[in-house]
C-alpha positions, 0 to 999 in steps of 0.5 A: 500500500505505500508503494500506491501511495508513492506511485500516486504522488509520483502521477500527480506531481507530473499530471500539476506539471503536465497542466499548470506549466506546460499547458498540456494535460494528459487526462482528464480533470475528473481523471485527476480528481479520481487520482487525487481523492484514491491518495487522500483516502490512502493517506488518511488510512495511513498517517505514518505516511504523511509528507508536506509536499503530497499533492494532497496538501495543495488544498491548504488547511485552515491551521492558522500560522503566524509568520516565523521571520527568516533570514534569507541566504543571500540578500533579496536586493531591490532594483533601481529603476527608471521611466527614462529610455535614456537611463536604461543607455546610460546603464548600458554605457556604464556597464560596457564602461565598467567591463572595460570593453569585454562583450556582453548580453544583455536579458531583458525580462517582464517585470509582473506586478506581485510579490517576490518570493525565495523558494529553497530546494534540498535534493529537489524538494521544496523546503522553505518559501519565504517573502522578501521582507526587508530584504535581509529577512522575510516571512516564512510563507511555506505552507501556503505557497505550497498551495501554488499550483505552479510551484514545483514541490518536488523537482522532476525526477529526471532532470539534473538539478543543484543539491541545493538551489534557491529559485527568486520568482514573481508570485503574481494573480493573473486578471482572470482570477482577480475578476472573479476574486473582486466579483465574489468579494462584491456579492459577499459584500466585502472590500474590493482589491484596488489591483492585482498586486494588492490582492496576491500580497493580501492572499499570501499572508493569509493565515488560512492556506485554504484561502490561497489554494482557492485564489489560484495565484501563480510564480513565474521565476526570475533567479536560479541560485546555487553553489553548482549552477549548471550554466554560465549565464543568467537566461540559461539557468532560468531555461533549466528552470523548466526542465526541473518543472519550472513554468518560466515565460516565454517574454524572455529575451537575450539582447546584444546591443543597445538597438536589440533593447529599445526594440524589445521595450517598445514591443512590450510598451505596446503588447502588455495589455494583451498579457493575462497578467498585469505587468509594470516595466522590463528588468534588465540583467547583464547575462552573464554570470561571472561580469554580475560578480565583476560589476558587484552592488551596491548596498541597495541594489546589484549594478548588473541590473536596472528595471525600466519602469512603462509609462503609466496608463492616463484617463480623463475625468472631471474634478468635483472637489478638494479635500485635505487629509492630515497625516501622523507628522502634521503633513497635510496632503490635497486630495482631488475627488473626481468623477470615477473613470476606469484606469489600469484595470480599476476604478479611480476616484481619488487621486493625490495632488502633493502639495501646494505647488503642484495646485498651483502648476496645474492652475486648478478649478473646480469642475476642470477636466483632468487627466489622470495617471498611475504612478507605477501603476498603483498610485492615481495622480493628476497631470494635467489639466484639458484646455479652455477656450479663453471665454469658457467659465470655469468653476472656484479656483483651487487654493490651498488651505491656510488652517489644519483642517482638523483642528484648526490651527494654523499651518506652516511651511519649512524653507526648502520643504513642499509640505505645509505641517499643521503646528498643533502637534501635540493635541490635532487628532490625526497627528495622534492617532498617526503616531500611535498606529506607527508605534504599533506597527509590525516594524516598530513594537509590533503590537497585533490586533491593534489596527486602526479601527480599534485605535480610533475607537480607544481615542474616542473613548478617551483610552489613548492620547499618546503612545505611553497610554497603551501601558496603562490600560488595564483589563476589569471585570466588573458586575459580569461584564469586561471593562478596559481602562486608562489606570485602575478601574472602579465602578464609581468611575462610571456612577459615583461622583468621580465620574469621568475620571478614568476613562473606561468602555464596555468590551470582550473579554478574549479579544481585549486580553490578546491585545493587552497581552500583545502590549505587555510583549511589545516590552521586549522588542529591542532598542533600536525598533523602539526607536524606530517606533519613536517617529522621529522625523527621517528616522526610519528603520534603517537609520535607527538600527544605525543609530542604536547601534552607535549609541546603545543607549537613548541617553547618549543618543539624547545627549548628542549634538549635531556635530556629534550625529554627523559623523555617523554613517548614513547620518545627515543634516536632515536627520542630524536637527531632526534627532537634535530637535525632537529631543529638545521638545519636552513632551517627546523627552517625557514620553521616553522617560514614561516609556522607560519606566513601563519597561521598553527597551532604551539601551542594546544588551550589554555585550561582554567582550570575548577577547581582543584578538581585533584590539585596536583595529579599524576595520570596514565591512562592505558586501553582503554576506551568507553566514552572518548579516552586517549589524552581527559582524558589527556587532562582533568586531566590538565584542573583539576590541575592533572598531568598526569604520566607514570609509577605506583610508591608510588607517583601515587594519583590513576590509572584510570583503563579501560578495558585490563588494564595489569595484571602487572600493576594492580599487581604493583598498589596493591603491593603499594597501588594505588587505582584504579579508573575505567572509570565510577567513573572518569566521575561521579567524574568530571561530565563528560558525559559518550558518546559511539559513 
């Protein structure tokens, strides 16, 4: 009997690959279905026999899973990117430049409009599927990719594939599937998906796997990543790809000159709304494999690859009325609300207008027909405005609001800033509410099941007024019935003559106690995601982690002046007065001190040191790396008496060398002699374990 069980998965494997990859089915569906229901029965009669990669397991389960953050093997960088023809001749130039006249391909592939996804293979079994993420780390979404009809869970027997292998693709839901997806949610009477995209990114976090097997998304691969690649060159590899039972596209092209490019951008500006899929540019990849290692990446993107970005689609419409949205800085943004009209797949009736000046370029009227476009497809903005005859009357000119429209106080413009602030910002309900759901938010403390609309309903109810104020809150029962509070609870607060004094409202008991229990956790998320949650202006996570790990602790960051934050890394004078100024204002000082005494995180763990093998070194640390990520070697040359250093100069003891390290750098490094260390000699140095998952 495992020996059917075997055989069965073995027939349905290739009858998925036979009708989802090469669109040529060998029976029929009720064939398969006959096939599929045998196995289920057989693996429901024998559990011993259960693997994750069955085909049976492509119908998703409703166990609800939350997402284990992982870090990927290697980085999962993002492209640079451009609108202009001219720019994608100006890679090409710089590339042929930087190879120093060495001929090279060039692979032009579609740029479809989803998600990333990593999907990790052992011995040509999926093992592990994860999201981009920040591109160090990502979401470990295996058991619902798993449900992906396109993704290969075990490879092809026959063909000849890397004992271990990472495959980077698009997961994507094709317009078919989204009609439908959008026509079901409308008769339910749920919210609809704005595009596409949106729609695949909310299918593949959701916790129920059923959900994702029933929305019939798809990948198409982009990367093949081993150790013992078969090939020498980019689009050979993807083209092995399919062999393994990979569905690739057809769209992809190798070119070799600057014509062949143009020819293959034009075709595909034209022909990609004939596509069952939606797409939002051209990526472009030097083919070859051994220049990509030459040509390196910076810290943000590869230099062997750029995406061209299409032209967004434009509508015309007419404008009925601005309105002014405040956001959690006191930034307040126009916003133009016109006549719906069709754009790029779904309607638009909102498009953002920036700022003052952009009102005014356009000379803006009420009434005025407009043309609307879609910033990279997903964002509605208005252009331009259709001309007038000179004697045509138009509607109330457009002016920008002197006063927030919230709370009426009066706004105010920086020198060499676009944006008008609202100057209320200690008490402007926008700028509150702003600041408290950035606090909780995934890449700040992290508190689950405190969305929006439940930080509106606290506001309201006089529970939250500041970030601080989620520490207070306190869980009573009280004459069988639940109370959440802003302090301890008591029933005279509702009935006696304190009346008022401490905020409370009615609420369910399970429901209010996860999020009690998620606040009560969010006191071990670490400093630098603390100060991240701060929201302090320019200061975003990056930056945060830089800060926290040069200061470690927010009393010597408080206590620095701008000249002092310049000579941080990454740090500039924008950032410098930011950081400066918002310690100066007194109610942020004093919410860090209340946050402090609730228990957050001010200050990284004290580290102990493990000797002084690195004792007095400066050392600079550029590339990306496997087995540890940056802010770890950082963190580990400290531990070793090293300093780290930013910039290559005669003082620098050596340059711990990963993979894309810049050519310039590596030039800078010879010209003055720096030895350069690679990963693995750094790790056999200091006896690091060399880990890649």
């Amino acid at each position: 009997m495992n020996e059917r069980i075997l055989q069965l998965r073995r027939e349905l494997h290739r009858h998925n690959h036979n009708y989802y990859v090469l669109n040529k089915p060998e029976i029929t569906d009720r064939e398969f279905d006959e096939l599929m229901n045998e196995l289920i029965a057989l693996e429901k009669e024998h559990p011993e026999m259960y693997d994750p990669n069955s085909p049976t397991q492509r119908v998703g389960s409703d166990i609800s899973t939350d997402f284990v953050q992982m870090e990927h093997q290697r980085p999962m960088l993002s492209l640079s990117n451009t609108y202009s023809r001219e720019e994608v001749s100006d890679f090409y130039r710089r590339t042929a430049e930087a190879l120093k006249g060495e001929d090279f391909e060039v692979c032009c592939e579609l740029k479809f409009d989803g998600l990333s996804i990593s999907l990790i293979y052992e011995d040509g079994v999926l093992k592990r599927a994860l999201t981009r993420g920040d591109g160090l780390r990502g979401d470990d979404v295996t058991v619902n990719v798993r449900t992906i009809a396109s993704v290969p869970l075990q490879l092809l027997p026959d063909s000849k594939y890397p004992k271990r292998l990472e495959v980077r693709g698009e997961v994507f839901m094709p317009w078919r599937s989204f009609e439908h997806l959008n026509e079901e949610r409308e008769k339910a009477g749920e919210p609809l998906f704005a595009n596409p995209r949106n729609a695949a990114s909310g299918t593949l976090k959701s916790k129920d796997s059923r959900v994702v097997a029933q929305r019939h998304l798809d990948v198409l691969p982009y990367a093949v990543m081993s150790d013992e690649l078969p090939l020498e060159k980019h689009e050979a590899n993807l083209q092995k790809a399919k062999e393994w039972g990979f569905k690739v596209s057809d769209a992809m092209t190798v070119c070799r000159t600057m014509e062949d490019i143009q020819n293959f951008l034009e075709k595909w500006e034209a022909e990609r709304k004939n596509l069952p899929m939606a797409t939002d540019g051209v990526v472009l990849k030097v083919n070859d494999l051994r220049q990509q290692t030459f040509l390196g990446a910076t810290a943000k993107s590869p230099r062997w690859a750029i995406a061209y970005k299409f032209q967004a689609e434009r509508a015309k419409t007419r404008l009925k009325a601005v309105t002014f949205q405040v956001g959690r800085t006191g930034a307040v943004t126009p916003v133009a609300n016109m006549e719906p009209v069709l754009l790029a797949g779904t309607m638009v009736k909102r498009a953002s207008l920036h700022n003052e000046d952009v009102i005014k370029q356009l000379d803006l009227h009420l009434g005025d027909w407009v043309y609307v476009e879609k910033a990279g497809e997903i964002i509605p903005q208005i252009v331009g405005v259709e001309p007038v005859a000179e004697n045509e009357q138009r509607g109330e000119k457009i002016a920008f609001i002197k006063e927030c429209p919230e709370c009426g106080a009066p706004l105010i413009r920086y020198d060499g800033e676009a944006a008008h602030y609202c100057t209320n910002e200690a008490s402007c309900p926008p700028q509150i509410k702003g600041r408290i759901e950035h606090f909780i938010g995934r890449d700040a403390m992290n508190i689950m099941n405190l969305g929006s609309e439940v930080v509106d309903k606290y506001y309201e109810q006089g529970l939250l007024s500041s970030p601080s104020d989620l520490y207070r809150l306190r869980l009573t029962k009280w004459d069988d019935a639940w109370w959440l509070s802003k302090g301890e609870f008591s029933p005279s607060d509702l009935f006696g003559e304190t009346k008022g004094n401490t905020p409370a409202m009615l609420v369910t008991q399970r429901a209010t106690q996860k999020v009690i229990e998620a606040i009560e956790a969010s006191k071990s998320v670490g400093f630098d995601r603390v100060l991240f949650a701060l929201g302090i202006r320019f200061v975003g996570k990056v930056v945060a982690k830089t800060l926290a790990y040069h200061f470690k602790n927010v009393q010597a960051l408080r206590e620095a002046g701008i000249d002092e934050l310049l000579q941080v890394e990454g740090v500039g004078q924008g950032i410098a007065t930011s950081v400066v100024n918002y310690f100066a204002n007194r109610e942020n000082a004093r919410l860090v001190e209340e946050l402090m005494a609730f228990g957050l995180q001010m200050a990284l763990p004290v580290q102990k040191s493990l000797g002084d093998i690195l004792n007095e070194k400066r050392i600079v640390i550029s590339g990306v790396f496997k087995f540890h990520s940056r802010e770890e070697y950082k963190e580990i040359i400290e531990q070793y008496g090293g300093k780290n250093v930013g910039s290559i100069s005669s003082k620098t003891s050596f340059v711990l060398a990963g993979e894309g390290m810049g050519p310039s750098k590596r030039e800078k490094a010879n010209q003055l002699g720096v030895p350069l260390m690679d990963e693995e000699q750094f790790c056999e140095l200091l006896q690091l374990e060399m880990k890649t998952e």
